[in-house]
DSSP file (Angstrom, degrees, kcal/mol; ACC not computed):
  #  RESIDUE AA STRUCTURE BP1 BP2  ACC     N-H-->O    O-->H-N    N-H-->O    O-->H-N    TCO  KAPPA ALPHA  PHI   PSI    X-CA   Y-CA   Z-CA
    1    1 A X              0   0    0      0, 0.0     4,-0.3     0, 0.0     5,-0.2   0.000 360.0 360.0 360.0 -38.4  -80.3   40.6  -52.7
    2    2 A X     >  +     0   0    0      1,-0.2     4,-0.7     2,-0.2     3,-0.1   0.697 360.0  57.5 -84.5  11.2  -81.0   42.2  -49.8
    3    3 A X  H  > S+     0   0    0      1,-0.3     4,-1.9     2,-0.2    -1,-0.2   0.822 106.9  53.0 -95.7 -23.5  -77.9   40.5  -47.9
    4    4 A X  H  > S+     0   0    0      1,-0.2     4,-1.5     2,-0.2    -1,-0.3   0.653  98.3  58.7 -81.1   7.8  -75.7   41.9  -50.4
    5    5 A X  H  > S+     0   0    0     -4,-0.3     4,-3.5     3,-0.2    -1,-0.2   0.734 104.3  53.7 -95.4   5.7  -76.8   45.2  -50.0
    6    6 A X  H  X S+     0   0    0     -4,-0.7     4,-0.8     2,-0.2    -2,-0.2   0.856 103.3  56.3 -78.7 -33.8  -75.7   44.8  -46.5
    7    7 A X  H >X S+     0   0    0     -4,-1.9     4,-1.1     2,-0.2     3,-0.7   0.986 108.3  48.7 -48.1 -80.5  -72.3   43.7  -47.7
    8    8 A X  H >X S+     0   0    0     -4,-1.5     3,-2.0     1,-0.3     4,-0.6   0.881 111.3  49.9 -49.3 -70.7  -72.0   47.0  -49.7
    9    9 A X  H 3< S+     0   0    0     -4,-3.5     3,-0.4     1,-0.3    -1,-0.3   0.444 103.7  55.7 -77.5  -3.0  -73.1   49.1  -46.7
   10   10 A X  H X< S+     0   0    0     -4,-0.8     3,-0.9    -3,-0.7    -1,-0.3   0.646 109.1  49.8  26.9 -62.5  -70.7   47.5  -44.3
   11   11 A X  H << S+     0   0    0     -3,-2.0    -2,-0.2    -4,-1.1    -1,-0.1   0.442 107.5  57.9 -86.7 -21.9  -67.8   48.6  -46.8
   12   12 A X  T 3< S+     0   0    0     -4,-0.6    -1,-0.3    -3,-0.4    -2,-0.2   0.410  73.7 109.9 -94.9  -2.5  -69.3   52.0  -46.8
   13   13 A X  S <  S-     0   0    0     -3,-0.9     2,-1.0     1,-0.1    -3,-0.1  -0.122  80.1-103.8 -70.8 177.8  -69.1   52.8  -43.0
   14   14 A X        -     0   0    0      1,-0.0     2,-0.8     2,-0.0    -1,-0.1  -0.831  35.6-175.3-104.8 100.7  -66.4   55.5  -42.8
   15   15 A X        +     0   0    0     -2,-1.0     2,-0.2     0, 0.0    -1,-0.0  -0.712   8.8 178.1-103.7  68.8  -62.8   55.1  -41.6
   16   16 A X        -     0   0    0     -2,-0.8    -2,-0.0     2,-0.0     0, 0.0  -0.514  53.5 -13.2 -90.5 140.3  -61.2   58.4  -41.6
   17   17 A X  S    S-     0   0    0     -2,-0.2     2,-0.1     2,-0.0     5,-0.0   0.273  87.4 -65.6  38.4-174.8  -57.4   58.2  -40.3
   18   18 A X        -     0   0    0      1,-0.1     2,-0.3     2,-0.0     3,-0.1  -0.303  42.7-136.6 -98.0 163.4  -55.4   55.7  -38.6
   19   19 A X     >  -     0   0    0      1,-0.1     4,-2.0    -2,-0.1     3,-0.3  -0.785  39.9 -93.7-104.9 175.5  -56.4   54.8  -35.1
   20   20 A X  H  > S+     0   0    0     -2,-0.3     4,-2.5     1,-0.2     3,-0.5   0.955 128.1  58.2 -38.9 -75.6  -53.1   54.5  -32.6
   21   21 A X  H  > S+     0   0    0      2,-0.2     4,-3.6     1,-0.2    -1,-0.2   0.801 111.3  50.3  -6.6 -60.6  -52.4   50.9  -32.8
   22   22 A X  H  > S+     0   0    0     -3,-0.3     4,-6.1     1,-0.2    -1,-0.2   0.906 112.3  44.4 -51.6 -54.1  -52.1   51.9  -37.0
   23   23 A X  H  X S+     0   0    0     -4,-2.0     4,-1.4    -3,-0.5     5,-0.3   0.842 108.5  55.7 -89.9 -18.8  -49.8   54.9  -36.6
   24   24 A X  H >X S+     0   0    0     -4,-2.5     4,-3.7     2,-0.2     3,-1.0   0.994 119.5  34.1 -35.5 -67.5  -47.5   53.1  -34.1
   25   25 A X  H 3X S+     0   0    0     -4,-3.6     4,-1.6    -5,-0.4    -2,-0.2   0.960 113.4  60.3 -51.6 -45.7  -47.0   50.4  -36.6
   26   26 A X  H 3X S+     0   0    0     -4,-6.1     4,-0.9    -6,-0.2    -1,-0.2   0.641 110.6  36.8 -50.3 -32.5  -47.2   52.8  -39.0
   27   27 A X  H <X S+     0   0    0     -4,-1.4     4,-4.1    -3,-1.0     5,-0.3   0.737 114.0  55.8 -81.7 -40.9  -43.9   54.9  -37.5
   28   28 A X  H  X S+     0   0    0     -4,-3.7     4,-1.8    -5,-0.3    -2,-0.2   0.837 107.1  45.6 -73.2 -23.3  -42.1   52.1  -36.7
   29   29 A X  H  X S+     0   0    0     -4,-1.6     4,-3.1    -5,-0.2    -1,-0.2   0.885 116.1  50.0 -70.5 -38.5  -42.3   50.6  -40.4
   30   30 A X  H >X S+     0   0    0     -4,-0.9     4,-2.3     2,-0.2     3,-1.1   0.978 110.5  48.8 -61.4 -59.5  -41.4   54.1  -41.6
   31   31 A X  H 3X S+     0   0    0     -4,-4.1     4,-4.5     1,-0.3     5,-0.3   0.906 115.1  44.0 -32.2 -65.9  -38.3   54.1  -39.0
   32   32 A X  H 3X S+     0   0    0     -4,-1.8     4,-0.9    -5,-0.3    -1,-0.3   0.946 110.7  54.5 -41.2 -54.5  -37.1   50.6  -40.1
   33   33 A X  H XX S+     0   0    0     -4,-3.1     4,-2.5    -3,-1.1     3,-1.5   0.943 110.2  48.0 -68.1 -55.5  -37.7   51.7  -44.0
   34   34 A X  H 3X S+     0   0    0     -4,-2.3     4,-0.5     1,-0.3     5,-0.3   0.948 113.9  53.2 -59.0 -42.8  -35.1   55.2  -43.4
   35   35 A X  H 3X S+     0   0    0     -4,-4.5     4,-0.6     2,-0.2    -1,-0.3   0.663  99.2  48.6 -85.7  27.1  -32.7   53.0  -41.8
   36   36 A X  H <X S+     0   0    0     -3,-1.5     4,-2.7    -4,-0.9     5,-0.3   0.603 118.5  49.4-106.3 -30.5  -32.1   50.4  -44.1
   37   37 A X  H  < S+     0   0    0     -4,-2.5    -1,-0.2     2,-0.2    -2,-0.2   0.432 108.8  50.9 -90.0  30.3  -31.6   53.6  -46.9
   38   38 A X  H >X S+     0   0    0     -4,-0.5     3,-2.5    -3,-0.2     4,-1.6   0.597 107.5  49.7 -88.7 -60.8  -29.6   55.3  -45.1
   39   39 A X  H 3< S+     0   0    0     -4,-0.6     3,-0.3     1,-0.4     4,-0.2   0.677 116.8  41.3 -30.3 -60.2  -27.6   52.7  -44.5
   40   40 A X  T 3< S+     0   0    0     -4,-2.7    -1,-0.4     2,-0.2     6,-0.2   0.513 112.3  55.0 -58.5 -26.2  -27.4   51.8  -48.2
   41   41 A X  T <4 S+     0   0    0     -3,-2.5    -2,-0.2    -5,-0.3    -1,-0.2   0.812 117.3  37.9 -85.5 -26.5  -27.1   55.4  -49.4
   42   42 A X  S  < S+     0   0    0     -4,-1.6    -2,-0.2    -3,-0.3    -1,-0.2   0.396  83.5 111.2 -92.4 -11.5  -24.2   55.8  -47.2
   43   43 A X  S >> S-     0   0    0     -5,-0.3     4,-1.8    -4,-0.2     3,-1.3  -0.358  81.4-119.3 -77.8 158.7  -22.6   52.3  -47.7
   44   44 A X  T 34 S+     0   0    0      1,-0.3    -1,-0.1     2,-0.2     5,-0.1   0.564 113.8  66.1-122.0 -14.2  -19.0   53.1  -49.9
   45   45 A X  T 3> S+     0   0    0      3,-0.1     4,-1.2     2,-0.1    -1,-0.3   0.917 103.8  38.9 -38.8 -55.4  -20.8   50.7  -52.7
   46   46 A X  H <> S+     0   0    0     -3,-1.3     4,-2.6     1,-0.2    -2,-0.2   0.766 116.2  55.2 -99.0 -21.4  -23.4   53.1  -53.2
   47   47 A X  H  X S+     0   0    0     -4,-1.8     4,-0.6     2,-0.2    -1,-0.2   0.491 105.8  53.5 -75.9   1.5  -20.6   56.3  -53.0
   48   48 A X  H  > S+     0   0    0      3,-0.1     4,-2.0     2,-0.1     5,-0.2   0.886 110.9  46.0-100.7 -28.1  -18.7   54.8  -55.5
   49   49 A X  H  X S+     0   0    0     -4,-1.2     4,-3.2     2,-0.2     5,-0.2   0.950 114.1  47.6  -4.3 -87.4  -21.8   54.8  -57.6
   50   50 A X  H  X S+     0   0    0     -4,-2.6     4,-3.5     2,-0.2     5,-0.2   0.844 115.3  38.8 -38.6 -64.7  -22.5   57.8  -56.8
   51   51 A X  H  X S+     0   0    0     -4,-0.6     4,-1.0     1,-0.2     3,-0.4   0.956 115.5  62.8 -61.5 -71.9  -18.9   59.7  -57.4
   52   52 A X  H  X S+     0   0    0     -4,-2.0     4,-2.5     1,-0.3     5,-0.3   0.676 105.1  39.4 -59.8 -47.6  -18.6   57.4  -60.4
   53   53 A X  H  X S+     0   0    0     -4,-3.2     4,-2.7    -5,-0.2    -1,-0.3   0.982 114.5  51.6 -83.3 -54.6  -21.4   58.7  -62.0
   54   54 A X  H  X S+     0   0    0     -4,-3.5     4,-2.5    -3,-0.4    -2,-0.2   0.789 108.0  51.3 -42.6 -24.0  -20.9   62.2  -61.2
   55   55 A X  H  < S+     0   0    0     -4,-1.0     4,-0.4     2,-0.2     5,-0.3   0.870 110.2  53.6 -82.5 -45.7  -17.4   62.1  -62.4
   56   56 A X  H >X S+     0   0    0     -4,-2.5     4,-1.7    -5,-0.2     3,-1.6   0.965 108.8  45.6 -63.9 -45.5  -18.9   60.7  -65.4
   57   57 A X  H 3X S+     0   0    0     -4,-2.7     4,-1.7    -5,-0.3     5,-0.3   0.958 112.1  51.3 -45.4 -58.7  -21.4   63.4  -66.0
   58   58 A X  H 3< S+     0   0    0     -4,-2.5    -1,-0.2    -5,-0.2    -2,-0.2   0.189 107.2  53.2 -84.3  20.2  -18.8   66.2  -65.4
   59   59 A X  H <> S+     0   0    0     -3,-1.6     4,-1.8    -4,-0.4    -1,-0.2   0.648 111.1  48.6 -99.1 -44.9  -16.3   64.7  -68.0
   60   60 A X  H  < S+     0   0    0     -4,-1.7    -2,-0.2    -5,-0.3    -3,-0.1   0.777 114.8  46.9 -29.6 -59.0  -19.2   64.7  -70.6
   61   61 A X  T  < S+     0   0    0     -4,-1.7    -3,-0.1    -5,-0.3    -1,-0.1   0.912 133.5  13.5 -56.1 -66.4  -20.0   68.2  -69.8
   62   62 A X  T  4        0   0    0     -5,-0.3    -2,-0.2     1,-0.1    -3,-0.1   0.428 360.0 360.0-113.7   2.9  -16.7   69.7  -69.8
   63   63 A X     <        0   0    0     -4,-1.8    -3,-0.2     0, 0.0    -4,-0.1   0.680 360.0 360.0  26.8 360.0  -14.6   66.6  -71.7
């Protein structure tokens, strides 16, 4: 019993924010993650989407 309570406090220590190492990766993941949508929000696939569905909306509206 008492080696699991040693397990719970071990789990309990306190880890407040990222250390460096974390928010490097942590920036670099973000970076990768904005371009691959912008890329895809901008790709003339996702603008014909886009116009396509607006055009549909404002035919709907105002038919």
């Amino acid at each position: 019993m008492h080696s699991l309570t040693a397990r719970l406090a071990g789990l309990r220590r306190d880890d407040d924010g990222m250390t460096t190492a974390e928010y490097a990766v942590g920036t670099v993941a973000a970076c990768g993650f904005g371009t691959v949508l912008y890329r895809v929000l901008t790709s003339e696939a996702v603008g014909g989407l886009i116009r396509d569905l607006i055009e549909r909306a404002i035919t709907s509206v105002f038919g």
